[in-house]
PyMOL CGO cylinders between C-alpha atoms (Angstrom):
from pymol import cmd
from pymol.cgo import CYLINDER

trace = [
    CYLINDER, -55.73, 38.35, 8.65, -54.09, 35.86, 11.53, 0.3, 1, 1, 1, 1, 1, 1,
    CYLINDER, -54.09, 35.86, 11.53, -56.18, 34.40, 14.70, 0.3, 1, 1, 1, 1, 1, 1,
    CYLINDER, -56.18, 34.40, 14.70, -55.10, 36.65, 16.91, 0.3, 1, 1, 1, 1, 1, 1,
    CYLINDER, -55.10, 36.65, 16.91, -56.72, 34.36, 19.80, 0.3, 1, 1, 1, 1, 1, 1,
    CYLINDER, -56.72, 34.36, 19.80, -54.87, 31.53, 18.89, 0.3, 1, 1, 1, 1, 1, 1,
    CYLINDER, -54.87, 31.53, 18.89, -54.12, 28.99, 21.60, 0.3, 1, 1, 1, 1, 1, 1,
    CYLINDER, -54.12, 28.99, 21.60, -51.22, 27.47, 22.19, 0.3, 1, 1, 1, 1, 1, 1,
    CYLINDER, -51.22, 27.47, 22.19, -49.88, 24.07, 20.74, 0.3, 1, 1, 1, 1, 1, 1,
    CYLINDER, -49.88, 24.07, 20.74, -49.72, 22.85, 25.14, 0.3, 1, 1, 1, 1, 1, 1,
    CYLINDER, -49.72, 22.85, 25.14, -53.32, 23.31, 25.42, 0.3, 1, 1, 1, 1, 1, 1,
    CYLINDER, -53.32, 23.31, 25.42, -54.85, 22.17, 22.18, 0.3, 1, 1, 1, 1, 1, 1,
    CYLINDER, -54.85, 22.17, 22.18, -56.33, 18.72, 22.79, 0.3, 1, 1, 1, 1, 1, 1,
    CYLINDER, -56.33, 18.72, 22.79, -60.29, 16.96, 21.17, 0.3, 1, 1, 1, 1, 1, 1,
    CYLINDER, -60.29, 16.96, 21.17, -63.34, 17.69, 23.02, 0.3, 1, 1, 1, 1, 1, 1,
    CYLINDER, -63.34, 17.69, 23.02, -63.66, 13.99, 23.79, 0.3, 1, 1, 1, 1, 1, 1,
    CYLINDER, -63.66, 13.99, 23.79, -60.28, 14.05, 25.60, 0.3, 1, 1, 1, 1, 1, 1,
    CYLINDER, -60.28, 14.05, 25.60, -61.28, 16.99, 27.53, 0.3, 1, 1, 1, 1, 1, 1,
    CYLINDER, -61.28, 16.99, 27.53, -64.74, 15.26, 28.10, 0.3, 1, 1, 1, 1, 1, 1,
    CYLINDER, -64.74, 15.26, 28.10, -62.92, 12.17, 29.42, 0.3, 1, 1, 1, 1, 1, 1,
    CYLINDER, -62.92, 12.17, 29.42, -60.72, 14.30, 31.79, 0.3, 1, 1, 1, 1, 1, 1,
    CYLINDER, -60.72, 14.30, 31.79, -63.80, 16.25, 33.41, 0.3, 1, 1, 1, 1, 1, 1,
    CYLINDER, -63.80, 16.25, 33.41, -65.79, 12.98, 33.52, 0.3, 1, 1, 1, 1, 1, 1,
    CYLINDER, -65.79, 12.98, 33.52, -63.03, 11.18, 35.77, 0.3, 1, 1, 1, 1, 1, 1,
    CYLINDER, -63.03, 11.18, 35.77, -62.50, 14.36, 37.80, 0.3, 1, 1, 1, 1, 1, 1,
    CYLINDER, -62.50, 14.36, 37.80, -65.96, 14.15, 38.55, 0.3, 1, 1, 1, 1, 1, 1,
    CYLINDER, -65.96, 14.15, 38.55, -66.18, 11.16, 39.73, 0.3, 1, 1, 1, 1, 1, 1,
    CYLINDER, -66.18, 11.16, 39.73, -62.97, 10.92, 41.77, 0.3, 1, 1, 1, 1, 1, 1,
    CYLINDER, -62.97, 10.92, 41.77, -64.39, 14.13, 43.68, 0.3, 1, 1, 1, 1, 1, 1,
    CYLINDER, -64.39, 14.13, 43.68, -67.79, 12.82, 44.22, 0.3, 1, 1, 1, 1, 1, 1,
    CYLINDER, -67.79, 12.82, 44.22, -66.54, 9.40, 45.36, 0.3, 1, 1, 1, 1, 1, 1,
    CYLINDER, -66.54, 9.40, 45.36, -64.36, 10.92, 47.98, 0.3, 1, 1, 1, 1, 1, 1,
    CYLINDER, -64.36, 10.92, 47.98, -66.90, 13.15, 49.51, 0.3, 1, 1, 1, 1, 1, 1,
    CYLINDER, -66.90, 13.15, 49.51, -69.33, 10.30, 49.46, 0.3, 1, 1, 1, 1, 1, 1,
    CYLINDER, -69.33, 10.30, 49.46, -66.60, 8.26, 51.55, 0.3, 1, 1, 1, 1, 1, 1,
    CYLINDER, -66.60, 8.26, 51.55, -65.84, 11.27, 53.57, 0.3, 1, 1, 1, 1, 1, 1,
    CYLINDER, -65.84, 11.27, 53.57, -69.53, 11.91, 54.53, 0.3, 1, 1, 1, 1, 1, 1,
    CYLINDER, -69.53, 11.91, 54.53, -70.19, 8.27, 55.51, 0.3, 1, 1, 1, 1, 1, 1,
    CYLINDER, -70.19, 8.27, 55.51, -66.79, 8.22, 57.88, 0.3, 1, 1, 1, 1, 1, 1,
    CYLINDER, -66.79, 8.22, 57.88, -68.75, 11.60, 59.61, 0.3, 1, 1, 1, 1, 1, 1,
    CYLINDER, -68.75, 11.60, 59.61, -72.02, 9.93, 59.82, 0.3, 1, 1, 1, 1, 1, 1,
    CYLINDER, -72.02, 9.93, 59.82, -70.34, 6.65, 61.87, 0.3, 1, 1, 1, 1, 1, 1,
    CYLINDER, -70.34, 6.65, 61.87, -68.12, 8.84, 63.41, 0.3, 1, 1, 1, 1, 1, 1,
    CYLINDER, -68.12, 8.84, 63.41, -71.22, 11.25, 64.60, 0.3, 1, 1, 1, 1, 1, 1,
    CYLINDER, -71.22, 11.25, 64.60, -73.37, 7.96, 65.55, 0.3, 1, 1, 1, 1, 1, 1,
    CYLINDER, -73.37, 7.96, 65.55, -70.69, 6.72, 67.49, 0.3, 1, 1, 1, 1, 1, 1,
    CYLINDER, -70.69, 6.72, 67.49, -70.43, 9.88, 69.33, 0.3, 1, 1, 1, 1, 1, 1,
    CYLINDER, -70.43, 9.88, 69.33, -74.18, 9.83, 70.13, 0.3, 1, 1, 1, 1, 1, 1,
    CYLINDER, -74.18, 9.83, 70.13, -74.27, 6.32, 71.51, 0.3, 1, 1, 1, 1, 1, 1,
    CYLINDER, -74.27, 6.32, 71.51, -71.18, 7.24, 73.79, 0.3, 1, 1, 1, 1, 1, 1,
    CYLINDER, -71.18, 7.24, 73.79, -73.38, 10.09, 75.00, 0.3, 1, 1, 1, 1, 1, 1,
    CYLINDER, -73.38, 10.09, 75.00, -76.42, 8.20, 75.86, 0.3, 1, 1, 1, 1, 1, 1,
    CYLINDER, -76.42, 8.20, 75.86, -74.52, 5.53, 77.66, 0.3, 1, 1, 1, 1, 1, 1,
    CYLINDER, -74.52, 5.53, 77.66, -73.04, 7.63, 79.75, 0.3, 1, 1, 1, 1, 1, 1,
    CYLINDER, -73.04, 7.63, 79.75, -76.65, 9.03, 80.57, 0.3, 1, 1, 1, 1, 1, 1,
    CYLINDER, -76.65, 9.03, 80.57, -77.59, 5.66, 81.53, 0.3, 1, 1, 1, 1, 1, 1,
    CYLINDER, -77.59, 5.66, 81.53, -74.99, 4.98, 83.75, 0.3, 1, 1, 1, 1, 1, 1,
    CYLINDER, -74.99, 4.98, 83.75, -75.86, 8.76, 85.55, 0.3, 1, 1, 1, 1, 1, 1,
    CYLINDER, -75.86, 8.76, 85.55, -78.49, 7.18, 86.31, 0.3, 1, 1, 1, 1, 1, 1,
]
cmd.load_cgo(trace, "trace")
């Protein structure tokens, strides 16, 4: 009797390889939203000390 949920020859690759591909996927995605979140946290500071000066000088 044949595997009738045989995959094809294109996606047939070791665990490890697939482990190595998910691992560095990771880490590419959590490295750039760690960058991105620190550019929105100086760029939201920045906007908050640009707000309180301008209080100041209201006053």
């Amino acid at each position: 009797m044949r595997n009738k949920y045989k995959r094809s020859a294109f996606f047939d690759m070791s665990d490890d390889l697939f482990y190595q591909i998910s691992l560095i996927g990771f880490l590419i995605i959590f490295s750039s939203m760690v960058f991105f979140l620190t550019k929105y946290r100086e760029k939201r500071d920045s906007n908050v000390s640009q707000i309180s000066k301008t209080e100041q000088i209201k006053f």
